[in-house]
C-alpha positions as CSV (number, residue, x, y, z in Angstrom):
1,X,-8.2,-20.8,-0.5
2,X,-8.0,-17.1,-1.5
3,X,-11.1,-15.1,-2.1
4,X,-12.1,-12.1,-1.9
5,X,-13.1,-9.9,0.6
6,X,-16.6,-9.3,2.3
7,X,-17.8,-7.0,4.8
8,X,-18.2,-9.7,6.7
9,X,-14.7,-10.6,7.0
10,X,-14.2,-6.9,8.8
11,X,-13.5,-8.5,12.4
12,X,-10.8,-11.3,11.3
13,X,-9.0,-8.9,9.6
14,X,-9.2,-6.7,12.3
15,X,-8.0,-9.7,14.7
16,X,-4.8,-10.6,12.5
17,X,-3.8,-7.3,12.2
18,X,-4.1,-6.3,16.0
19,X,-1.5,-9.8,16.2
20,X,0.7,-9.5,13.5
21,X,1.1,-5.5,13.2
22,X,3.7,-5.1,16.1
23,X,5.9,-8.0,14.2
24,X,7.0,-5.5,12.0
25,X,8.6,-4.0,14.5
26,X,10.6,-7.0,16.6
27,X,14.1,-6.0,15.3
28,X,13.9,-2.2,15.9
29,X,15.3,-1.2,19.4
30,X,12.1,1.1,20.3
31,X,9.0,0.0,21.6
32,X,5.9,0.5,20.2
33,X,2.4,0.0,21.3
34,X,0.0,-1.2,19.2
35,X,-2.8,1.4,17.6
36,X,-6.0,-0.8,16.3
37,X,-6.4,-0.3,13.0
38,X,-9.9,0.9,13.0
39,X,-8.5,3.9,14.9
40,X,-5.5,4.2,12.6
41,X,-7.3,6.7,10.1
42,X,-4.3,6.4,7.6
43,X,-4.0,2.6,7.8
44,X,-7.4,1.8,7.7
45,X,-8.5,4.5,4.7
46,X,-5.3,2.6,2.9
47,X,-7.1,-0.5,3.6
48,X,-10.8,-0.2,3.0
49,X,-10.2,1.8,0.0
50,X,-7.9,-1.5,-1.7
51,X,-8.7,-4.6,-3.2
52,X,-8.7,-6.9,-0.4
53,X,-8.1,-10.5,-0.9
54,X,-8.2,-13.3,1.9
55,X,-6.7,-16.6,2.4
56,X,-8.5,-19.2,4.5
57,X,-8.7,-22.8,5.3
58,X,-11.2,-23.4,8.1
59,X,-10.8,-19.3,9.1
60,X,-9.3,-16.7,7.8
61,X,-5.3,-17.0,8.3
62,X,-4.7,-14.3,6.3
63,X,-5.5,-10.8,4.0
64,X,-3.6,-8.8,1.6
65,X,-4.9,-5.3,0.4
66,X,-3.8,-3.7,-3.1
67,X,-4.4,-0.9,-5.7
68,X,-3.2,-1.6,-8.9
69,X,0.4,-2.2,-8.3
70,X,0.9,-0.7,-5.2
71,X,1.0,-3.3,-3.1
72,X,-0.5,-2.3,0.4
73,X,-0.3,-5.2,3.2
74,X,-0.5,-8.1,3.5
75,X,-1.0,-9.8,6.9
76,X,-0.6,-13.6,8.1
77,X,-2.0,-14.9,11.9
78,X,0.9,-16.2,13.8
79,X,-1.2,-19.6,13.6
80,X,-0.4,-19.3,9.7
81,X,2.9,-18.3,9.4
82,X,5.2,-21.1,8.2
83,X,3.0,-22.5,5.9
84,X,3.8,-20.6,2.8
85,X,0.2,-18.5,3.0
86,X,2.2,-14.8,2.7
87,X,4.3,-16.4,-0.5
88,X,0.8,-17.3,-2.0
89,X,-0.9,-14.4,-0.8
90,X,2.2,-12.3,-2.6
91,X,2.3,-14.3,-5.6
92,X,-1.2,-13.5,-5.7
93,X,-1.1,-9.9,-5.8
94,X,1.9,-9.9,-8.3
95,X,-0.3,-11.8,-10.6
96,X,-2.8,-8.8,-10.4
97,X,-0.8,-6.3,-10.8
98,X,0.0,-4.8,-13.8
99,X,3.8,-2.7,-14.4
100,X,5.8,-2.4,-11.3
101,X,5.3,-3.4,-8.4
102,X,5.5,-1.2,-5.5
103,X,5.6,-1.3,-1.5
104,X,6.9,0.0,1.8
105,X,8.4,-1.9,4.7
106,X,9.9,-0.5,7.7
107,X,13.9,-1.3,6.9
108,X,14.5,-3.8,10.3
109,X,11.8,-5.6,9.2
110,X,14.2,-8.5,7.6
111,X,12.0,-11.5,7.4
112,X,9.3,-9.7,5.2
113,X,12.6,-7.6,2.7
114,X,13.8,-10.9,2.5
115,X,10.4,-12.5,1.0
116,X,10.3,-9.3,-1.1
117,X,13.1,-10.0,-2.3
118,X,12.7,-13.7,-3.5
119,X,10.2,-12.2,-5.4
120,X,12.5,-9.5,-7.6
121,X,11.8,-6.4,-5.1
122,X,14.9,-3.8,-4.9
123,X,15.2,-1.4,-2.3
124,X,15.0,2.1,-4.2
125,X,14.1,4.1,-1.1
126,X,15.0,4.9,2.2
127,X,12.8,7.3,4.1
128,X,11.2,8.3,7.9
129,X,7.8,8.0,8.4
130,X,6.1,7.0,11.9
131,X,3.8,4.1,13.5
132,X,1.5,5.5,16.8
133,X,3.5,8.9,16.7
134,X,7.1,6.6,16.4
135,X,9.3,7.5,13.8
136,X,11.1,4.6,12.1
137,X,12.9,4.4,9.2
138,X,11.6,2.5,6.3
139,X,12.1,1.2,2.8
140,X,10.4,1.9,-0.4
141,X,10.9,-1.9,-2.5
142,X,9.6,-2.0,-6.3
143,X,10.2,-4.8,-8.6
144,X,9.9,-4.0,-12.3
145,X,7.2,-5.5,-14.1
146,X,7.9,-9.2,-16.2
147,X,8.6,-8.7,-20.1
């Protein structure tokens, strides 16, 4: 079920971040160390100021944060990943946004470009920008807006 988000919801989302956050990551050949979002001051203003949305069943598997069209995160527990929740969870924000879509992904990240791009997302984009004082190369992926 997706819903949206409470205060109350703070710590799960918290929790799913701190162990899906460094996934982004697997396929670059750096190591990083995870910095909790609540002392990420970029991340977390990026978060708390979106619409928040989260997906649970019995707990909360799952969040996705947007404004408008830019689409911001969206984060699945390793206990929910296979099941479809980030497509629903995506298709979910696309159905909210209105004109084209926008995000950024780190460029290894492959598994998540490749769910972007089931969804009509292009690469446009190719920039640096840094996680915990790293730098790593990202991508910039829109997808133009239906009609």
């Amino acid at each position: 079920m997706i819903r949206p988000y409470q205060e109350a919801d703070l710590p799960a989302v918290l929790d799913i971040y701190a162990k899906s956050k460094l996934d982004e990551f697997a396929y670059e050949d750096k190591q990083f160390e995870l910095l909790p979002l609540e002392q990420d001051p970029k991340r977390y203003t990026s978060l708390i100021t979106s619409q928040i949305s989260v997906y649970e069943e019995e707990k909360m598997l799952a969040y996705a944060a947007q404004d408008g069209a830019d689409l911001r995160s969206l984060f699945v527990h390793p206990k929910g990943r296979g099941k479809g929740i980030g497509r629903t969870l995506m298709q979910h924000m696309l159905d909210r946004a209105e004109g084209e879509a926008t995000l950024y992904v780190a460029k290894s990240n492959y598994p998540a470009k490749r769910l972007y791009e089931q969804f009509g997302f292009v690469i446009t984009n190719e920039f640096m920008t840094d996680y915990n004082g790293i730098p790593i190369l990202a991508n910039k992926m829109v997808r133009k807006a239906e009609g």
